[in-house]
Structures are given as C-alpha cells and as structure tokens.
C-alpha positions as CSV (number, residue, x, y, z in Angstrom):
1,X,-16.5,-3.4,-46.8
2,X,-18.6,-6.0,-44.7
3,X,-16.1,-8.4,-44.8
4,X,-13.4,-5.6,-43.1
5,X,-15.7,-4.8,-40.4
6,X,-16.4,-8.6,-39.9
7,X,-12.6,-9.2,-39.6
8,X,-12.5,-6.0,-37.4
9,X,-15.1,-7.0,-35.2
10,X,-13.4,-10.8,-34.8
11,X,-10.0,-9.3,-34.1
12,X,-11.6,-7.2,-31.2
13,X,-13.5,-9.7,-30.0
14,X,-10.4,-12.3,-29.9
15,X,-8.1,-9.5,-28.1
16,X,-10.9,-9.2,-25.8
17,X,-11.4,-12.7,-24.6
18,X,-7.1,-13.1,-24.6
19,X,-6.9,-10.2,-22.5
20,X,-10.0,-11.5,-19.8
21,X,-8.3,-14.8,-19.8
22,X,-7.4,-15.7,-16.1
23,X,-5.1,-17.6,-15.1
24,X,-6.3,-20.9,-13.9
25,X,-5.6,-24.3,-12.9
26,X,-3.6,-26.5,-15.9
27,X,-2.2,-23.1,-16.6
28,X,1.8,-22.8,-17.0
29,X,3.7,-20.8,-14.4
30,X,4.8,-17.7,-15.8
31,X,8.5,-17.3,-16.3
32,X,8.9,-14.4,-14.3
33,X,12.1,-12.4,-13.0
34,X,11.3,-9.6,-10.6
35,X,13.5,-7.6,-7.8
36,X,13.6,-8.7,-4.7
37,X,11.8,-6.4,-1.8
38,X,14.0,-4.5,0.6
39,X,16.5,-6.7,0.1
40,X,19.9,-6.6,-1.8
41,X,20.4,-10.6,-4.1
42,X,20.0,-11.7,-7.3
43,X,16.4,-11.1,-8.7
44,X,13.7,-13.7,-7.9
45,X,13.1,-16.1,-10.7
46,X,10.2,-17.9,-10.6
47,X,11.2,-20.7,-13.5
48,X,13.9,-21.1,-11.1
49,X,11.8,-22.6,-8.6
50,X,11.0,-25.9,-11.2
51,X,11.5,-28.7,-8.8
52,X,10.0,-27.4,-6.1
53,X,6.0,-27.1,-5.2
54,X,6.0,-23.3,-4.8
55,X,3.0,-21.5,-3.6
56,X,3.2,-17.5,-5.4
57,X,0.5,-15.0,-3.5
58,X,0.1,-11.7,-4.4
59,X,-0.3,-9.3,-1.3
60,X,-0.1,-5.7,0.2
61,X,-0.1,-3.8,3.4
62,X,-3.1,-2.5,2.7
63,X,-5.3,-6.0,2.3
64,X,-6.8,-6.6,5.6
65,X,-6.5,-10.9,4.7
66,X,-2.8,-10.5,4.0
67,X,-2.9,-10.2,7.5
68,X,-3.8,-13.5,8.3
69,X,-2.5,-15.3,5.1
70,X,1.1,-14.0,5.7
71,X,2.0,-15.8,8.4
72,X,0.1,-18.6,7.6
73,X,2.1,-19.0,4.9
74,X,5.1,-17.9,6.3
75,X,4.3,-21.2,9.1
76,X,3.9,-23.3,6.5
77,X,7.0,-21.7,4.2
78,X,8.9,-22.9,7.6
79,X,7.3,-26.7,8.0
80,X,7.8,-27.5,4.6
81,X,10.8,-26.0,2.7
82,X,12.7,-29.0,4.0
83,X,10.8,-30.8,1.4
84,X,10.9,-28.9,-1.6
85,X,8.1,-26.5,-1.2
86,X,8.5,-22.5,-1.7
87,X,6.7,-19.3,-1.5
88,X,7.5,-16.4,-3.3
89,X,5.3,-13.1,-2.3
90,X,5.2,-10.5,-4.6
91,X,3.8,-6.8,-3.4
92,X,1.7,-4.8,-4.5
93,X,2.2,-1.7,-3.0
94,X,3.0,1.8,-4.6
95,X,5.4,2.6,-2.5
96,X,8.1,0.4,-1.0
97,X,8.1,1.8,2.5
98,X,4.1,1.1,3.0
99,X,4.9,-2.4,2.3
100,X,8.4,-2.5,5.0
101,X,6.1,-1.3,7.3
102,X,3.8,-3.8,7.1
103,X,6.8,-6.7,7.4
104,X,7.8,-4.8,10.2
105,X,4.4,-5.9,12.0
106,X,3.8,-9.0,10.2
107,X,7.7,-10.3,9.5
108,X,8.0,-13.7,7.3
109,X,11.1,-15.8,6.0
110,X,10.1,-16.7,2.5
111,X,10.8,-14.9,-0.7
112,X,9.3,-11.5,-1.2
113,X,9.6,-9.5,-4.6
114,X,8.5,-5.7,-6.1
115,X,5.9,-6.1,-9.2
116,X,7.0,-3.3,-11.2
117,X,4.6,-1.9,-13.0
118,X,2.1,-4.7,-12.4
119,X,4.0,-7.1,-14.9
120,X,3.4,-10.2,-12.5
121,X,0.1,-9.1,-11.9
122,X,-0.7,-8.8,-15.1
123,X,0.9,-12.5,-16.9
124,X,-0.9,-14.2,-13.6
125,X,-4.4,-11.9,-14.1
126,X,-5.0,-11.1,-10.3
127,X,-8.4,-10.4,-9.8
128,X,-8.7,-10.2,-5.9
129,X,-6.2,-9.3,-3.2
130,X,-4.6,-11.6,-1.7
131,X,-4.5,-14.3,-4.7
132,X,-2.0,-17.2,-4.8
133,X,-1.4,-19.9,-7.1
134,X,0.0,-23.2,-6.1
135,X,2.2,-24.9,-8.6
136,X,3.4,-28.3,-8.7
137,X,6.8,-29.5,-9.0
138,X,6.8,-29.6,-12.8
139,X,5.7,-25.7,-13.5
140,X,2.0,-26.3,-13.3
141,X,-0.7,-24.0,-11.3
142,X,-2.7,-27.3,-9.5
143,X,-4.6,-25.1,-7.6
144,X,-6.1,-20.6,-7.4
145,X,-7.1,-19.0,-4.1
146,X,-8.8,-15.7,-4.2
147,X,-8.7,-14.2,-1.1
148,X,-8.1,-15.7,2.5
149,X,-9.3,-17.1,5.3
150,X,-8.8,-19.6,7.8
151,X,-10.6,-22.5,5.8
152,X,-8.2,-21.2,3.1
153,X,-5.2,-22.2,5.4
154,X,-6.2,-25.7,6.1
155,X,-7.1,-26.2,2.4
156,X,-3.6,-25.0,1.0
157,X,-1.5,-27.0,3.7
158,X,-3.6,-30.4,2.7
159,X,-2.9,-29.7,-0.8
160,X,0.4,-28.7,-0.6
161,X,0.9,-31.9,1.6
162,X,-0.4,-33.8,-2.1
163,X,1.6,-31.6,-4.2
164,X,4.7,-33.1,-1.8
165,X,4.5,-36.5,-1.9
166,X,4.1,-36.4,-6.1
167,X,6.9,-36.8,-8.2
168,X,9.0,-34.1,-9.6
C-alpha cells in the first residue's frame, strides 16, 4: 500500500512539473499548424518557417502593449523579411471580429493566425500577454519576451540582427 501511494504521489508530482514547464530558451519550436486570421490561404505552419529567423508573439486587442509591439514588429517584419526573418502573430481573442477591429486601427503585413482552443498557447506555455519567442534559423527559441515595451523593441531588432548574420 505505501509503495502505491508513493508511486501515486511521484506520478502527480511528475505531471505537475511537465505541465508548469515553460517554454524557454534552447527549447524546440513547436510544430504548429493553425488558421490563418481573417484571411482565406493555406494554414500557417510554423515548421514551415525552418530557414528563416522567425519571431512568433502571442497578442490581442485587448492587451494594451500589443499596441506598441505590433507595429514594432510589423516595422521590423518590413526591414528584414528581405533576409530571411518572419513573424507569425497568433490571436488570442474569443471572438474574431474583436481582433479585426483591432487590425483595423493597428494594420500589419506579417502572418497572423487564430489559436483555436488555446492549442498554441498551450505547446508554447504563454504566461503574459504579449509573449514572443524568437527562433533561429534552425527551429530553436534563442531568445523569450514577456510583455513589451520600447526597450523591448531595441533589444529584439539587435538580436534579430545576430540571429541574421548566423548560418542556417
């Protein structure tokens, strides 16, 4: 009996500590395939994007720092793509017409994609709104911002500036 409530109590405690586990820097991107927002195409694919330094943030209308980190990243998104660097956006609004409204205001150029039911969310472990996670060109996340602000925006450029120049 002591020795099933042992193995009990070490099977909860594992699940526990997988489930807490955020993802981090030296983490794999997650292989992800999600809808595109208001916007007919294939589906976004995010192992796609191997090749490419690719910046994936997590936003909604209702985040008052999305409103500076969108087109932040939307100005970088347009200074960079030329040399292999991406952003994919994916919402995280309930409803789809909160989130066109806020584009409407606050229009960008890059990627945007719907996280049904929170799957994204949930394999990247988003703890604060916005979050993004800068990966390198071989699938890596280099690099996890939490939140937004304009030291935020001169730290991502310079690092995806490093993330450029290495090899993919």
């Amino acid at each position: 009996m002591r020795r099933a409530v042992a193995a009990l109590a070490a099977t909860i405690a594992a699940l526990a500590a997988a489930s807490t586990h955020a993802l981090e820097a030296g983490s794999p991107l997650p292989a992800i395939t999600a809808p595109r927002l208001a916007s007919p195409g294939a589906p976004v694919s995010l192992a796609s994007l191997k090749g490419q330094v690719v910046y994936v943030d997590f936003w909604a209308s209702w985040c008052v720092p999305c409103r500076l980190s969108m087109p932040t990243l939307d100005a970088m998104y347009r200074k960079y793509s030329s040399k292999g660097f991406a952003v994919v956006g994916f919402n995280k609004d309930v409803s789809n017409a909160d989130a066109e409204r806020f584009l409407q205001r606050v229009p960008v150029s890059f990627t945007l994609a719907q996280d049904e039911k929170d799957a994204a969310a949930k394999a990247f472990d988003v703890k604060a709104m916005p979050s993004g996670y800068l990966v390198d060109r071989k699938g890596v996340v280099r690099k996890v911002h939490r939140g937004f602000t304009a030291e935020t925006a001169a730290e991502l450029e310079h690092e995806v500036e490093e993330l450029l120049k290495e090899p993919a």
